[in-house]
C-alpha positions in Angstrom: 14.8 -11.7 -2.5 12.2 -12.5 0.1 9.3 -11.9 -2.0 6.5 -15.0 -2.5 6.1 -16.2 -6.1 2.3 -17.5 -5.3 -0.1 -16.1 -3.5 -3.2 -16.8 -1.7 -4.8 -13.9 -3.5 -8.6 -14.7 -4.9 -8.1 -15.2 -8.7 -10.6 -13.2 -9.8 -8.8 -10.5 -7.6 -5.6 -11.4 -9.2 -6.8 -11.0 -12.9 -8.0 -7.7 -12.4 -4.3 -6.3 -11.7 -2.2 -5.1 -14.1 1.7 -5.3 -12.8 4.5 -3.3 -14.1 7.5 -5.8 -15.2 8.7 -6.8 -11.5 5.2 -7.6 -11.0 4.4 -4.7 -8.9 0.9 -2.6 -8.5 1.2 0.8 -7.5 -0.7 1.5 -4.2 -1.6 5.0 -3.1 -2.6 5.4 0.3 -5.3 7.9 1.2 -7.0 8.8 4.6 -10.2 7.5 5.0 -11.7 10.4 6.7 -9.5 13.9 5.5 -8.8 12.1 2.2 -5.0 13.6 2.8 -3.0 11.6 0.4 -0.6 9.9 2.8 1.8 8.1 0.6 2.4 6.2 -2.3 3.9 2.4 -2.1 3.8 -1.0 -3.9 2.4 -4.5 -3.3 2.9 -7.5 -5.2 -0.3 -9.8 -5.5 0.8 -11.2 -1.8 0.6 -7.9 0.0 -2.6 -7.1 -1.3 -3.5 -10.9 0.0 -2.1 -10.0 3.5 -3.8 -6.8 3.4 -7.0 -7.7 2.8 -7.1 -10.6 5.4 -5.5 -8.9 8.1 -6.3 -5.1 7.5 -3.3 -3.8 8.0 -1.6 -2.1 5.0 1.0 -4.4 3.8 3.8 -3.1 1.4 6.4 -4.6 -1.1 9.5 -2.5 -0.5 11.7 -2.1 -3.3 14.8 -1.1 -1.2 15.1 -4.0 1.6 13.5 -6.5 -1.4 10.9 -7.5 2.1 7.2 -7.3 3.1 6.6 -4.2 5.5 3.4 -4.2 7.4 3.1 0.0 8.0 3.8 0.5 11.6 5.3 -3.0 12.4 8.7 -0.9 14.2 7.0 2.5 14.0 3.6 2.0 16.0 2.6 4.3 12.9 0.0 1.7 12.0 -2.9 1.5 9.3 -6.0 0.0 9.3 -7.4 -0.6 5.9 -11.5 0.3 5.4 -11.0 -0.2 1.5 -8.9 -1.4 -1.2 -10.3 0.2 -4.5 -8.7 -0.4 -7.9 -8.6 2.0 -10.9 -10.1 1.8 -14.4 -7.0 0.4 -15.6 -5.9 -2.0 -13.3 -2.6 -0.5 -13.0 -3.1 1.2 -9.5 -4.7 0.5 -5.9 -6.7 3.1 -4.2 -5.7 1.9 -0.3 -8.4 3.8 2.4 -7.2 3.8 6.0 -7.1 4.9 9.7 -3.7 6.3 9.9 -1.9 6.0 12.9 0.4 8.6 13.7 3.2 9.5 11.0 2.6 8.4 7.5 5.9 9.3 6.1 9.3 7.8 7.2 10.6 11.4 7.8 8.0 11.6 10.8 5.5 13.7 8.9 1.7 13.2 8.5 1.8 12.5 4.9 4.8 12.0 2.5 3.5 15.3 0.6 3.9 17.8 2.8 6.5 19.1 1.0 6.1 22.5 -0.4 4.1 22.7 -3.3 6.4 23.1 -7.0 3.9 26.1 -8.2 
């Protein structure tokens, strides 16, 4: 596993989070502008470091066990305008200038699936 055990992350940042046990913070990534939901990821309290220092939406991926900077092989980048958290800590409200595709299936957003109603 690649991931970093400390981080760089401010404290105070870092005592706001609420992590589920592998120490993970749900991230859902919105488009600044439209406000489409694009997709749903999760950082670790170093991708939220990287993310905030180098605006550029910065991932935990659960499959490759690796930091992905969105758009790092794609071109599909993100800029970040905003990283909000919720009332319970548990989730991060990630604001951007997407790039092209948000999903990895070449879509726009990873919920343009059809509806379940």
């Amino acid at each position: 596993m690649n991931r970093v055990e400390s981080s760089a992350l401010d404290p105070a940042i870092a005592a706001m989070l609420k992590r589920n046990a592998d120490g993970l913070v749900c991230a859902v990534v919105q488009d600044a502008e439209t406000k489409d939901v694009l997709m749903v990821a999760w950082m670790d309290d170093e991708a939220l470091h990287r993310t905030l220092t180098t605006r550029k939406g910065t991932y935990w991926s659960r499959s490759r066990e690796d930091y992905w900077v969105k758009g790092e092989t794609s071109g599909h980048t993100q800029y970040v305008h905003d990283v909000r958290l919720d009332c319970d800590g548990d989730t991060l409200l990630v604001l951007v200038d997407q790039e092209g595709a948000a999903c990895h299936t070449g879509d726009r957003t990873c919920f343009d699936a059809d509806s379940l109603f």
